[in-house]
C-alpha positions in Angstrom: 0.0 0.0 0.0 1.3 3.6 -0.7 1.8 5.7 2.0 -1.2 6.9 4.1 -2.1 10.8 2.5 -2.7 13.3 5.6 -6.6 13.6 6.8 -8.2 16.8 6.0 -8.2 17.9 9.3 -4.4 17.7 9.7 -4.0 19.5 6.0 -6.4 22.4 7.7 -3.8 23.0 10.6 -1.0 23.0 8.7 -2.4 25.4 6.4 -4.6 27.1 8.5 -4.1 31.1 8.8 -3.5 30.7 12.8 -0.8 28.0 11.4 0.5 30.2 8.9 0.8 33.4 11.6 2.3 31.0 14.3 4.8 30.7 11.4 5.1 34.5 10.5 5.7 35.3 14.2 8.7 32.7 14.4 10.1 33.9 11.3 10.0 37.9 12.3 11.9 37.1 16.0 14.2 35.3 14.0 15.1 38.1 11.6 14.9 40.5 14.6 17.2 38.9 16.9 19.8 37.9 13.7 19.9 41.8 12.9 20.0 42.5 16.8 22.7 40.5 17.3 24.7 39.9 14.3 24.0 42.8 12.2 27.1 44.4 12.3 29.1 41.1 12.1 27.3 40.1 8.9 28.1 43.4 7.2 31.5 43.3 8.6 31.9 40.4 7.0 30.2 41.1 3.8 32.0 44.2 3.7 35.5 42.6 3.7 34.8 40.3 1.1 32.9 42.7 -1.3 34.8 46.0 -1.1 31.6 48.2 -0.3 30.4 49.1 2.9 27.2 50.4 1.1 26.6 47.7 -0.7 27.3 45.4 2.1 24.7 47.0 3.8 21.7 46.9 0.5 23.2 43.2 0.4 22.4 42.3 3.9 18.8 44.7 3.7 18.2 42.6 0.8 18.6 39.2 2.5 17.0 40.2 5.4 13.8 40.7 3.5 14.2 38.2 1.3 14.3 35.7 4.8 10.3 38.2 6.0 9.0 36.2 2.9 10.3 33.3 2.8 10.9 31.7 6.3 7.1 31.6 7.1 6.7 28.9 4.4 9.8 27.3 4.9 10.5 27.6 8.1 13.5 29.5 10.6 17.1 27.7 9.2 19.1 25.8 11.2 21.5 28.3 10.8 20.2 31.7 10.3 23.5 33.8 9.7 24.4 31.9 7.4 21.5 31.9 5.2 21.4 35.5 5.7 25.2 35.5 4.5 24.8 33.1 1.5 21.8 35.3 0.1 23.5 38.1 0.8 26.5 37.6 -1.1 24.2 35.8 -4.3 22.8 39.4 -4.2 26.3 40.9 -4.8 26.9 38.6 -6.9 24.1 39.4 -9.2 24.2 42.8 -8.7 27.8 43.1 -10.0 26.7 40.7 -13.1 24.6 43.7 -14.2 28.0 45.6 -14.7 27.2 48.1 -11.6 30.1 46.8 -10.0 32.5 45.1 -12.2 35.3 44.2 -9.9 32.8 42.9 -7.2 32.1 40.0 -8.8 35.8 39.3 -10.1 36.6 39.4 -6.3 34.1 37.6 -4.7 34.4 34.7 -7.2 38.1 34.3 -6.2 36.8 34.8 -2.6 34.4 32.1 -2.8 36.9 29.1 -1.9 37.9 31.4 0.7 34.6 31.4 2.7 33.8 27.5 2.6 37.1 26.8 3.6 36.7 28.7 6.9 36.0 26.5 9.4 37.1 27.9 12.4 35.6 31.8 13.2 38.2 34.3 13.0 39.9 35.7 16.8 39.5 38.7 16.1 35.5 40.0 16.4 34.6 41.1 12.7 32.8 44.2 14.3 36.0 45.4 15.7 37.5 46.6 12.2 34.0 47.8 11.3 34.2 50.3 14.3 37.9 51.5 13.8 36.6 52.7 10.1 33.1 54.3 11.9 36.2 56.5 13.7 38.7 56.9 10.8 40.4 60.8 11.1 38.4 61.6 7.7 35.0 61.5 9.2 33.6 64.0 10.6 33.9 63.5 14.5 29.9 64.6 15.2 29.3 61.7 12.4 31.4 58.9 14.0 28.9 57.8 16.7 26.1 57.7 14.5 27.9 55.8 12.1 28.8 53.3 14.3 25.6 52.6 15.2 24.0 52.5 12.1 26.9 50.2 10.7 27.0 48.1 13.7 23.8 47.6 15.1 22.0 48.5 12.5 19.9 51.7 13.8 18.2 53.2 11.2 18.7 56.9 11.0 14.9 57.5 11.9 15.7 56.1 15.6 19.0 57.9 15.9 17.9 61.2 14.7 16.3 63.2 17.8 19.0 62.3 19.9 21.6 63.7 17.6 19.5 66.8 16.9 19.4 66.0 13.4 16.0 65.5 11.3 15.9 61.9 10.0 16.4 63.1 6.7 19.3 64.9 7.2 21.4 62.4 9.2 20.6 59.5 6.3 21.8 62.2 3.9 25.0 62.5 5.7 26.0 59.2 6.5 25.1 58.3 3.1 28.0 61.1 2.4 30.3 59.5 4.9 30.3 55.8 3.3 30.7 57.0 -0.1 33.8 58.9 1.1 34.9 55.4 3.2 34.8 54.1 -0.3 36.3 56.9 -2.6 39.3 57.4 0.3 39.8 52.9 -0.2 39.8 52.7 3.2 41.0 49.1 4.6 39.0 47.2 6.8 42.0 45.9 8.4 42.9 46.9 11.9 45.1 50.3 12.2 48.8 49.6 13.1 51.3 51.3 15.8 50.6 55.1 16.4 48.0 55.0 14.0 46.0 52.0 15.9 46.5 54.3 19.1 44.8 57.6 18.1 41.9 54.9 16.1 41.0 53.6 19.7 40.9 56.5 21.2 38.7 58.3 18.6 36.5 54.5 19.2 36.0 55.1 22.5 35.4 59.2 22.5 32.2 58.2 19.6 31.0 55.3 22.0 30.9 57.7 25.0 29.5 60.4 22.5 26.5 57.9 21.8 26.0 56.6 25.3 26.0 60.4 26.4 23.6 61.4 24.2 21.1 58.5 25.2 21.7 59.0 28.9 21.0 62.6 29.1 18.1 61.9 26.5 15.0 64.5 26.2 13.8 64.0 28.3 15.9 62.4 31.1 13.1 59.1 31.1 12.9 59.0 27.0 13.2 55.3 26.5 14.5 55.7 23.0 17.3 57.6 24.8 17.7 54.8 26.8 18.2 52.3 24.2 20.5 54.2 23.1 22.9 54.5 26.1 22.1 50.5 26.0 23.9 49.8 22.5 26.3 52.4 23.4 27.3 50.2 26.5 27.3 46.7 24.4 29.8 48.7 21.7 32.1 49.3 24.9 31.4 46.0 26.2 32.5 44.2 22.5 35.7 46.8 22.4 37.2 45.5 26.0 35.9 42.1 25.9 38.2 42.6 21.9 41.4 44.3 23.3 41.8 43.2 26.7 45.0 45.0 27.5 43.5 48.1 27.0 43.0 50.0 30.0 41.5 52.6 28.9 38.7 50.1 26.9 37.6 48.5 30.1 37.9 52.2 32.3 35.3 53.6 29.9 33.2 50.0 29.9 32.9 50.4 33.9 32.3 54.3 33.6 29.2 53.8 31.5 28.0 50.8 33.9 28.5 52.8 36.9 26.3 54.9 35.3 23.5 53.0 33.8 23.7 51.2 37.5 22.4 54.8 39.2 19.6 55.2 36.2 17.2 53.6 38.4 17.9 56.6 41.1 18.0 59.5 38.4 14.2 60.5 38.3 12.0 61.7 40.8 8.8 59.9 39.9 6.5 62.1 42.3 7.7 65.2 40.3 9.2 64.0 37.5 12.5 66.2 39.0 16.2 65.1 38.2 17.4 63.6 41.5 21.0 64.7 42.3 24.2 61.8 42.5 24.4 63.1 46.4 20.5 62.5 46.9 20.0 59.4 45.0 18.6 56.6 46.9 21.5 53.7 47.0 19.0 51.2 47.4 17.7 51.9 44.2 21.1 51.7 42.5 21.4 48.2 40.0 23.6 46.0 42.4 24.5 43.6 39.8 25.4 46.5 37.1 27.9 47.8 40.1 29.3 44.6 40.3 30.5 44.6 36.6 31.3 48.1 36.9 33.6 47.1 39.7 35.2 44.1 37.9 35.8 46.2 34.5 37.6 48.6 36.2 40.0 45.8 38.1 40.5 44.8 34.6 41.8 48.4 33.4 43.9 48.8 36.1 45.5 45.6 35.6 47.4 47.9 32.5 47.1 51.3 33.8 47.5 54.3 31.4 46.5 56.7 33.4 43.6 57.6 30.9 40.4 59.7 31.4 38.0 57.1 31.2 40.3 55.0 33.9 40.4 58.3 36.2 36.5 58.7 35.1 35.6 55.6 36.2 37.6 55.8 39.5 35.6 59.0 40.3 32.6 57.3 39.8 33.9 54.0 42.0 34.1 56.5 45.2 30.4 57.4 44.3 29.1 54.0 44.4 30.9 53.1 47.2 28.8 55.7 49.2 25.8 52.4 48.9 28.4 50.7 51.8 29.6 53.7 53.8 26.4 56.0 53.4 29.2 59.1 53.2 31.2 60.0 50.0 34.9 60.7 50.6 35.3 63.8 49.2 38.8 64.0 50.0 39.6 60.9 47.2 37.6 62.6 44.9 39.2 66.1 44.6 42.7 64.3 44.1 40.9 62.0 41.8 39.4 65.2 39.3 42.8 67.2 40.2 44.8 64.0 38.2 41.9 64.1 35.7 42.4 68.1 35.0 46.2 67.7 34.9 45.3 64.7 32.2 42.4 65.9 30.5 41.6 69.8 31.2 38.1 69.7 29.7 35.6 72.4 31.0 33.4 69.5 32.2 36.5 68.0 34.0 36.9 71.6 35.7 33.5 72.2 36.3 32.9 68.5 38.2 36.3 69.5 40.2 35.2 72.6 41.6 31.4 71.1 42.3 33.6 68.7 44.1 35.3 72.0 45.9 32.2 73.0 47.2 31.6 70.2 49.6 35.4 70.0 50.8 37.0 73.2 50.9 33.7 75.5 50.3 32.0 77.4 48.1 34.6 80.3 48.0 36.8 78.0 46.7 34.6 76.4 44.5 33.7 79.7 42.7 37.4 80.8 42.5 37.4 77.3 40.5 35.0 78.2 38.3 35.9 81.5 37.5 39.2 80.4 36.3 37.9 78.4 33.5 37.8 80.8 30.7 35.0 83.1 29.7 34.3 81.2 26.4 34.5 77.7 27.6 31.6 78.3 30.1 29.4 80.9 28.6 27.1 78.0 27.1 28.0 75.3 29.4 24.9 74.5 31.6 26.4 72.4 34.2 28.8 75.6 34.8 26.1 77.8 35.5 24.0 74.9 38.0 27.7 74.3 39.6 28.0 78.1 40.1 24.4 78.8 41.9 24.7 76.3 44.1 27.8 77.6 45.3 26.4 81.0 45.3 23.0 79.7 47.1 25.5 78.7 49.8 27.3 81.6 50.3 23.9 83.0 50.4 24.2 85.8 47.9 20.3 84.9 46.6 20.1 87.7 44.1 23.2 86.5 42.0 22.1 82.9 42.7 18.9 83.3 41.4 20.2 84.5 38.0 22.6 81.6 37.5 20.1 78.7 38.3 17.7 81.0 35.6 20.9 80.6 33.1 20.9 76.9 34.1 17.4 76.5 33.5 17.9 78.2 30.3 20.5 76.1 28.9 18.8 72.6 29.8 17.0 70.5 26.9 16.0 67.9 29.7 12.5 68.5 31.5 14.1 66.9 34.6 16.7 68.7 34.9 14.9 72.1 34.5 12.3 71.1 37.1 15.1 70.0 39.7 16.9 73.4 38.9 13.5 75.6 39.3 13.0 73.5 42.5 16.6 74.7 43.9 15.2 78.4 42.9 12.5 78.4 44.4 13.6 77.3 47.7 15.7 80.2 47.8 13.0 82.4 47.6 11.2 80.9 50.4 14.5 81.1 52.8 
């Protein structure tokens, strides 16, 4: 007897449209967690091989439609990367047949033997190279972060525009601009050498604090798209120490950015909505297990000190978080902490946080003689300035010239929280 056909009831479920939607649902987590977590590793890769860092990216676009409409009838591969990466490349491949792109197809049919025979992943993180290029001295510096995310994680410029005050239009324009000029410049995707390799990680690092910057003082302080964005930012640092573990300065800023995303909880007053100052956070609302890793990357970045900002940054932070055990903060630590930072890195933010720092150990004389030493055109537009120099003011008690600094604060702030801490601190000088 041939074999038994399936009853009609069992053909109904297999086809049936909550069958067919169980399927969809599979097949769009798939793609989704692939292009979460392997995004920038496939175009890396792709990149590499074909010579384009655009058209890695239409390539790996392409595929991952191509997978939306075909995976719910066929199923979620074994191996989804590397479907992804053999679709992508047949793209190329028949992209450069059509003449676009001539010497893309001579290269990836000598490439070919290349890929099968690798059977064992390469040491080095494809990403890594990917993110020296996002940071190579002939981008623009305000474009480097955004680049790097777009290339890496894949954020489209729609998610990435608000926080980079940029309309969506505008920032897809421009990095559009910057890969062209990747490819007109025949920029390698090999890892920088010597000196150069030096200035490379440094300019890495400086864009992945740029980013997680951005997305943690997000508008306003509670955006969630802000958040997200510290969130990548955090993973980049995490993939750059976890890469280069002799780096101290790699796993300083990696701990500086956890010891920051570990306070988040703290930040925001949710009766008022107010920014809740580092000295008034509640501890117990700190991330314990985020201060744990903070604590552990920076052991690892002191295990080859070089005396870097994000080392001394971190360090500063580290005497913060240990106010959760000794409910007090040892100011004395931290002034010598942000005195090695200004000799290092003499930054108006760097000179700002040291005299803020002045006013709770030496006094707010001090703190304003601080202030007023860092020059006229440094401060003028720097808000944290202005908040640094009306507290210290409030507690001198001259009220009048207090008042008009926390109004210049309150001017210069883009975060809601922050404004309604600052008119909070105002206001209570009125009432004294």
């Amino acid at each position: 007897m041939g074999r038994a056909q399936p009853c009609s009831v069992q053909r109904r479920c297999r086809s049936s449209p909550r069958h067919h939607a169980r399927r969809m649902s599979d097949a769009v987590r798939a793609v989704e967690r692939v292009a979460r977590l392997s995004y920038g590793k496939l175009v890396a890769r792709l990149a590499a091989r074909i010579g384009s860092l655009a058209e890695a990216e239409d390539a790996l676009g392409d595929a991952l439609t191509k997978a939306l409409e075909t995976w719910p009838d066929t199923g979620v591969p074994d191996s989804p990367e590397a479907w992804l990466t053999t679709t992508a490349r047949r793209r190329a491949i028949d992209h450069a047949r059509t003449g676009a792109l001539p010497t893309i197809y001579e290269q990836e049919l000598t490439r070919m033997a290349e890929e099968r025979a690798e059977m064992i992943p390469p040491a080095t993180d494809p990403r890594l190279p990917l993110m020296f290029i996002c940071a190579h001295p002939a981008i623009d510096e305000a474009l480097r972060a955004p680049l790097m995310l777009q290339t890496v994680l894949g954020l489209d410029a729609r998610r990435m525009a608000s926080v980079f005050l940029m309309s969506p239009g505008t920032l897809g324009q421009r990095l559009t601009r910057v890969k062209s000029k990747i490819e007109s410049a025949r920029i390698t995707f090999d890892l920088p050498e010597g000196r150069d390799f030096a200035d490379r990680m440094a300019d890495v690092l400086n864009a992945i604090y740029g980013a997680y910057v951005v997305g943690y003082n997000g508008i306003p302080a509670g955006d969630r798209k802000a958040a997200s964005l510290a969130e990548e930012a955090i993973w980049l640092a995490s993939l750059v120490a976890h890469g280069f573990p002799d780096e101290g300065e790699a796993h300083g800023l990696f701990a500086l950015m956890l010891f920051a995303e570990a306070r988040r909880p703290a930040r925001i007053d949710p009766a008022n909505g107010a920014l809740v100052p580092l000295e008034e956070q509640n501890t117990d609302l700190w991330d314990r297990a985020l201060l744990i890793d903070a604590e552990k990357a920076l052991r690892n970045a002191t295990r080859n000190p070089s005396l870097g900002r994000f080392q001394l940054e971190a360090s500063i932070q580290a005497v913060h978080a240990a106010r959760r055990r000794s409910r007090a903060t040892d100011w004395s630590e931290l002034r010598l902490l942000y005195a090695g930072l200004v000799g290092l890195s003499p930054t108006v933010g760097a000179r700002t946080g040291e005299a803020a720092v002045l006013i709770e150990k030496d006094g707010p004389t001090a703190a304003l003689a601080a202030l007023e030493a860092i020059p006229e055109v440094a401060r003028r537009s720097y808000q944290p300035w202005w908040a640094a120099r009306a507290h210290a003011l409030a507690r001198l008690g001259r009220i009048g010239e207090a008042r008009e600094a926390f109004d210049r604060a309150i001017g210069l702030s883009d975060d809601p929280a922050a404004r309604t801490y600052l008119a909070g601190c105002k206001a209570r000088l009125l009432q004294s």
